[in-house]
C-alpha positions as CSV (number, residue, x, y, z in Angstrom):
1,X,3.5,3.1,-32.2
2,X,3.1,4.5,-35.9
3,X,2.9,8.2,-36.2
4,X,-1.1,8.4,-36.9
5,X,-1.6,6.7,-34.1
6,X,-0.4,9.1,-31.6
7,X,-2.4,11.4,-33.4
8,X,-5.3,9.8,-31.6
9,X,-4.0,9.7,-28.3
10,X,-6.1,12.8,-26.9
11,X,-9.2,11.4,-28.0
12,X,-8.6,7.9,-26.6
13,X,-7.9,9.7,-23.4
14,X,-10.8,12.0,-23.4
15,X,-13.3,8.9,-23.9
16,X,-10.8,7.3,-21.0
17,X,-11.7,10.2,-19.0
18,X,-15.2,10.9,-19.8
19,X,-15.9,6.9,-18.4
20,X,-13.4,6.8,-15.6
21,X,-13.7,10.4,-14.2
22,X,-16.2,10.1,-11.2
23,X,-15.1,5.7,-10.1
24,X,-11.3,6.6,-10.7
25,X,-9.6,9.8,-10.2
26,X,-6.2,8.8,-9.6
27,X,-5.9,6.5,-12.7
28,X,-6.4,9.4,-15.0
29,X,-3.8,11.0,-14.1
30,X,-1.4,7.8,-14.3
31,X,-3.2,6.8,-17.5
32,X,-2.4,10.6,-18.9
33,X,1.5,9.8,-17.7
34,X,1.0,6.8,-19.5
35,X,0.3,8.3,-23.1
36,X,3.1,10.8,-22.4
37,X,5.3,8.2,-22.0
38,X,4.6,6.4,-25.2
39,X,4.5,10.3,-26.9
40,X,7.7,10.9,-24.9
41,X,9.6,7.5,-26.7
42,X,8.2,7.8,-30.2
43,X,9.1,11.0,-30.1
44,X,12.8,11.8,-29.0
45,X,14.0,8.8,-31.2
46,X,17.3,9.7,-33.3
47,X,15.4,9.6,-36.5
48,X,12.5,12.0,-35.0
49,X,11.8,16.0,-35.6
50,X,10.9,15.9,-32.1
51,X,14.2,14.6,-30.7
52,X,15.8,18.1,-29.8
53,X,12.5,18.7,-27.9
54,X,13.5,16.8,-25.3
55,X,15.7,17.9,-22.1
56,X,17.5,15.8,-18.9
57,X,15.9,16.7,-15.6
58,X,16.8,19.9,-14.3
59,X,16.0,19.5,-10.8
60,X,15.9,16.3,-8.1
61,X,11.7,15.9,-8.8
62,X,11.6,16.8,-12.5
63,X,9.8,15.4,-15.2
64,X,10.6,16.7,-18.9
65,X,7.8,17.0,-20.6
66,X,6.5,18.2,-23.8
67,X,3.5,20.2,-24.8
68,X,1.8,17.5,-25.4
69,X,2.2,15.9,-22.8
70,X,1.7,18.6,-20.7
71,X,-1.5,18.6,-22.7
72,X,-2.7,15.5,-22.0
73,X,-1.7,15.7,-17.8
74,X,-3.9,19.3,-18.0
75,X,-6.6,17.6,-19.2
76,X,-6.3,14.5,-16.6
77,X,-5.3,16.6,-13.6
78,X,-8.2,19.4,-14.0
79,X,-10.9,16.6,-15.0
80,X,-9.9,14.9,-11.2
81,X,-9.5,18.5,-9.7
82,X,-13.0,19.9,-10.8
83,X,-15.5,16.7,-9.8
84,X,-12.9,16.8,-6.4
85,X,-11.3,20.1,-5.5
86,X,-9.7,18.3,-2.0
87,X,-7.1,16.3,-4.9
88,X,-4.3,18.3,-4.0
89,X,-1.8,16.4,-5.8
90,X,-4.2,16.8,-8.8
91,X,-4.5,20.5,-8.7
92,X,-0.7,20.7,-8.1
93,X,-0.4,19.1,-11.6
94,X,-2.9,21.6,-13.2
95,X,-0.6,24.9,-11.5
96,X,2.0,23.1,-13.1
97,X,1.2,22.9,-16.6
98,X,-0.9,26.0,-17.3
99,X,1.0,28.0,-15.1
100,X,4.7,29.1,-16.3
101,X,3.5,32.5,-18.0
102,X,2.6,33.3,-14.7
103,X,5.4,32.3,-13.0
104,X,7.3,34.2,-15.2
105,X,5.4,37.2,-13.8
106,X,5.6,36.5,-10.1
107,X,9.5,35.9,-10.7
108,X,9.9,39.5,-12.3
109,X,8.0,41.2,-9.6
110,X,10.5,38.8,-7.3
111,X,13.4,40.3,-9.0
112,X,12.6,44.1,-8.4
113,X,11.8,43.6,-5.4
114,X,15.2,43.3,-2.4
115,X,13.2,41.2,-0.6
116,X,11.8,38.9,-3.3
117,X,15.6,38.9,-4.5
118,X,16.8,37.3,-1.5
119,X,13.8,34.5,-1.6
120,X,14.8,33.6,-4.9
121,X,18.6,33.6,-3.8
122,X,18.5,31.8,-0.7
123,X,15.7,29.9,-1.3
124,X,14.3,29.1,2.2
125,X,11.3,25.8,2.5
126,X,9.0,25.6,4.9
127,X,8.4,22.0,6.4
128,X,8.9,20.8,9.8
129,X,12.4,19.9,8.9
130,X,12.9,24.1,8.5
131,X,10.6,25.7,10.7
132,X,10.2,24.7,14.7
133,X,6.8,24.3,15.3
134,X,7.5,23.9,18.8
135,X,9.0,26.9,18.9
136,X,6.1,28.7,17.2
137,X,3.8,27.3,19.7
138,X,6.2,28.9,22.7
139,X,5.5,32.2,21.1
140,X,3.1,34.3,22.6
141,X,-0.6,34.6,21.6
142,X,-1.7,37.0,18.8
143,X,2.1,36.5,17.0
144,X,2.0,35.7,13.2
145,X,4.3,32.2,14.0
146,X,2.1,31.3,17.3
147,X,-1.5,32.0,15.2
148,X,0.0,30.1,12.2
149,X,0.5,27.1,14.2
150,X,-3.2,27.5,15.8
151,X,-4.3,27.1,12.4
152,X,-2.5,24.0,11.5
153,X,-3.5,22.5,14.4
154,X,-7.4,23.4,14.2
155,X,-7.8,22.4,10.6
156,X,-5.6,19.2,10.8
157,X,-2.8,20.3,8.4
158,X,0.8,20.4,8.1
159,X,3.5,22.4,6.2
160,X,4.8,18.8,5.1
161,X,1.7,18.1,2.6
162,X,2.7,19.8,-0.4
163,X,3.8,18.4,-3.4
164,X,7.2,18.3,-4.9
165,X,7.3,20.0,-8.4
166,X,7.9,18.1,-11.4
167,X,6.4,19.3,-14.6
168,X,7.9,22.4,-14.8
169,X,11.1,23.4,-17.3
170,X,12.9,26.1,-15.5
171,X,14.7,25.4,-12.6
172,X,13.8,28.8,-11.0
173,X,10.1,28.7,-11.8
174,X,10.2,25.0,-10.2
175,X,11.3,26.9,-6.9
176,X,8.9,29.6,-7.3
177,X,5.9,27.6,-7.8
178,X,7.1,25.3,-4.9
179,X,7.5,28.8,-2.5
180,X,3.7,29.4,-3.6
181,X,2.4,26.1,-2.4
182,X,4.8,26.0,1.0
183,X,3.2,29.4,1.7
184,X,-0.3,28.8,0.9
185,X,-1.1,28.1,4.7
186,X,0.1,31.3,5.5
187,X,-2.3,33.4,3.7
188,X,-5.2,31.5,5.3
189,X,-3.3,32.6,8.4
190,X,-3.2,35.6,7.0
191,X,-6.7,36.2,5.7
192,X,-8.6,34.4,8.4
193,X,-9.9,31.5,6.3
194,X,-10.6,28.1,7.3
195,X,-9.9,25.1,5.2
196,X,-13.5,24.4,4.2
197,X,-14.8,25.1,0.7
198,X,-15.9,28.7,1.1
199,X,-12.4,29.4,2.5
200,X,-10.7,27.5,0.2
201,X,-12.8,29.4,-2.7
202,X,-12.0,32.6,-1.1
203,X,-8.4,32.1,-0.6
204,X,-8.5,31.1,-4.3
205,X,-9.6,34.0,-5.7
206,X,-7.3,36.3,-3.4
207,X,-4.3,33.9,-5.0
208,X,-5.4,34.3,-8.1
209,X,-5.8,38.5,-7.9
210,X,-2.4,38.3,-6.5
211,X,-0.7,35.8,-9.2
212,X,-2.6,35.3,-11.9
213,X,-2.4,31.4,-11.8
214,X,-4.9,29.8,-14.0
215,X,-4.9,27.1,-11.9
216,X,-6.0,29.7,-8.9
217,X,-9.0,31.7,-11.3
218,X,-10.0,28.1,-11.8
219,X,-10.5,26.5,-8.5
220,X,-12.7,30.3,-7.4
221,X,-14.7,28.9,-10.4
222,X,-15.4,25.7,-10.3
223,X,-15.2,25.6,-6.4
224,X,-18.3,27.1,-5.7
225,X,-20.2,24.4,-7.7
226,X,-19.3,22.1,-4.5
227,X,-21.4,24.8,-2.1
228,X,-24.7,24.6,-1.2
229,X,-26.9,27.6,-2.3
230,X,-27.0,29.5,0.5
231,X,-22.8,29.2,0.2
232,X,-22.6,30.6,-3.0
233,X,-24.4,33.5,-1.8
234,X,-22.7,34.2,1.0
235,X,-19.5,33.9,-1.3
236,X,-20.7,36.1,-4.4
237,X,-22.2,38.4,-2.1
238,X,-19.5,38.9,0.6
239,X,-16.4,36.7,0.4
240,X,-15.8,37.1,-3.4
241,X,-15.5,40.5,-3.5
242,X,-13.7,41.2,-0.1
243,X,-11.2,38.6,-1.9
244,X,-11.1,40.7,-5.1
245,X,-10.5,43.9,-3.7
246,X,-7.6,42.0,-0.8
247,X,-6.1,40.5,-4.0
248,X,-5.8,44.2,-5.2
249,X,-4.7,46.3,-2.0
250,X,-2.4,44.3,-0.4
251,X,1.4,44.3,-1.3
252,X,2.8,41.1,-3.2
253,X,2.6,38.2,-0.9
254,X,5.5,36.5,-2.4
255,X,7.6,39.2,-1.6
256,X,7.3,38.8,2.3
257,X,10.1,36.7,3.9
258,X,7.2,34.9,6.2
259,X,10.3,32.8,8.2
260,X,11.8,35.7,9.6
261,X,8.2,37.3,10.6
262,X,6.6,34.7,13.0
263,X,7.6,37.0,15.9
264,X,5.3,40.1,14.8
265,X,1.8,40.8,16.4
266,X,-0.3,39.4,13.6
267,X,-2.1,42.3,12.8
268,X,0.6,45.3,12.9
269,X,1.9,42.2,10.2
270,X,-1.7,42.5,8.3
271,X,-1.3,46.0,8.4
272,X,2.1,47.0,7.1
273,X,1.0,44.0,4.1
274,X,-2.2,45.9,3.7
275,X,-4.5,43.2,4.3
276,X,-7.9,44.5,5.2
277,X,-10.3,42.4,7.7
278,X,-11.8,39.5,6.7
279,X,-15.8,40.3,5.7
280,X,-18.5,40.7,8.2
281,X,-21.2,38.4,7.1
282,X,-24.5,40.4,9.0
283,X,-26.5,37.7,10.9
284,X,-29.8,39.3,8.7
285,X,-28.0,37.4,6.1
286,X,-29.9,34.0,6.5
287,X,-33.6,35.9,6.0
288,X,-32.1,37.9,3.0
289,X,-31.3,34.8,1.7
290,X,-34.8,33.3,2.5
291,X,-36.7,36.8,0.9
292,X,-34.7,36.7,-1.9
293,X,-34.6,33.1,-2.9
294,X,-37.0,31.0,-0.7
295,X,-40.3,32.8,-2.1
């Protein structure tokens, strides 16, 4: 492909998108892999400026990529991830690419902190091939590991869903952005939240007070547009701020060595992490609602 051609790669992919976006999700996303690669080998050619640009993979999953290819998959991904915020795989992608300034953050606040030191040095995963879930269950009622489990098994879910990291260029970031997914079930534990939209936009916003992932500020956004009207009261008026202010007070989340803390009463654990209650939504809530917006 000539050189003015790829010029006009975003632009054949934006009309791609614009006409695809709502009947095809998924091909998006392999159409914006698609221009990368043909980016990728017109531009790491001997004779090419771009050729130093280019690195081997620095982990098993990895994907080198270059900014403009991470371009192209940040468009794709967060076109999928907006008109369908359950595309998990598609919002990994977006935390991916517009995340590593963040990262970078989260890894320093890692670092000066003993506990966040030995995360990053030993590294621990949570699937069912790492953690009993068996052996959870055996624990007794009210224990962090024992109401972990309860939530997995009321919302259907399991620690095995999450996505193995490729886009990112740092081998430590990789694992740090991978620790943030494995744990994300956790802080619903942890805040109380279910895994419908209004928790989902709630635990978003606590994520994104906590981290600063762009990916996180972006689904509280754009979530909400998936919630009836009545919803998005309920969450600007109670669950948005209860989130903001959680995000704020409690101690770094990424910090807390969750595998060797499934024993503890899950509320001492709430409490020494400074996690407040989750908000009381009053049941006069429905007839404020109807005064204020049904007149």
């Amino acid at each position: 492909m000539a050189a003015h051609s790829r010029i006009f790669l975003p632009f054949r992919f934006a009309i791609f998108t614009s006409q695809n976006i709502r009947l095809r999700p998924r091909l998006i996303l392999l159409k914006a892999e698609h221009y990368s690669r043909i980016s990728h080998q017109e531009g790491v050619g001997a004779s090419s400026p771009h050729a130093e640009e280019w690195t081997p993979p620095l982990y098993q999953e990895h994907v080198p990529t270059s900014l403009f290819q991470k371009a192209l998959l940040t468009v794709g991904s967060a076109a999928v991830a907006i008109t369908d915020p359950y595309r998990h795989d598609m919002i990994a992608v977006l935390g991916e690419t517009t995340g590593y300034y963040a990262l970078m953050r989260i890894r320093d606040q890692m670092k000066a902190d003993p506990v966040g030191q030995l995360i990053l040095s030993e590294r621990p995963r949570i699937n069912t091939r790492t953690v009993d879930l068996e052996e959870l269950r055996n624990l007794p009622e009210g224990t962090f590991g024992r109401e972990y489990v309860n939530w997995l098994d009321r919302n259907d879910v399991t620690p095995d869903s999450r996505a193995p990291v490729k886009f990112i260029d740092d081998e430590e970031l990789a694992y740090v952005i991978q620790r943030y997914r494995e744990i994300h079930d956790l802080f619903h534990t942890l805040l109380g939240m279910p895994t419908n939209m209004l928790g989902e936009c709630t635990v978003k916003m606590f994520e994104a007070v906590q981290t600063g992932l762009p990916m996180c500020a972006m689904g509280a956004v754009f979530g909400p547009l998936r919630l009836s009207s009545r919803q998005r009261w309920k969450l600007r008026n109670y669950y948005i701020p209860w989130a903001v202010r959680a995000g704020y007070s409690a101690k770094c989340l990424m910090n807390v060595y969750y595998e060797k803390r499934f024993h503890e009463p899950l509320e001492e654990l709430k409490a020494d992490l400074k996690i407040p209650p989750p908000p009381q939504v009053p049941k006069s809530t429905s007839s404020n609602y109807s005064r204020l917006y049904k007149r």
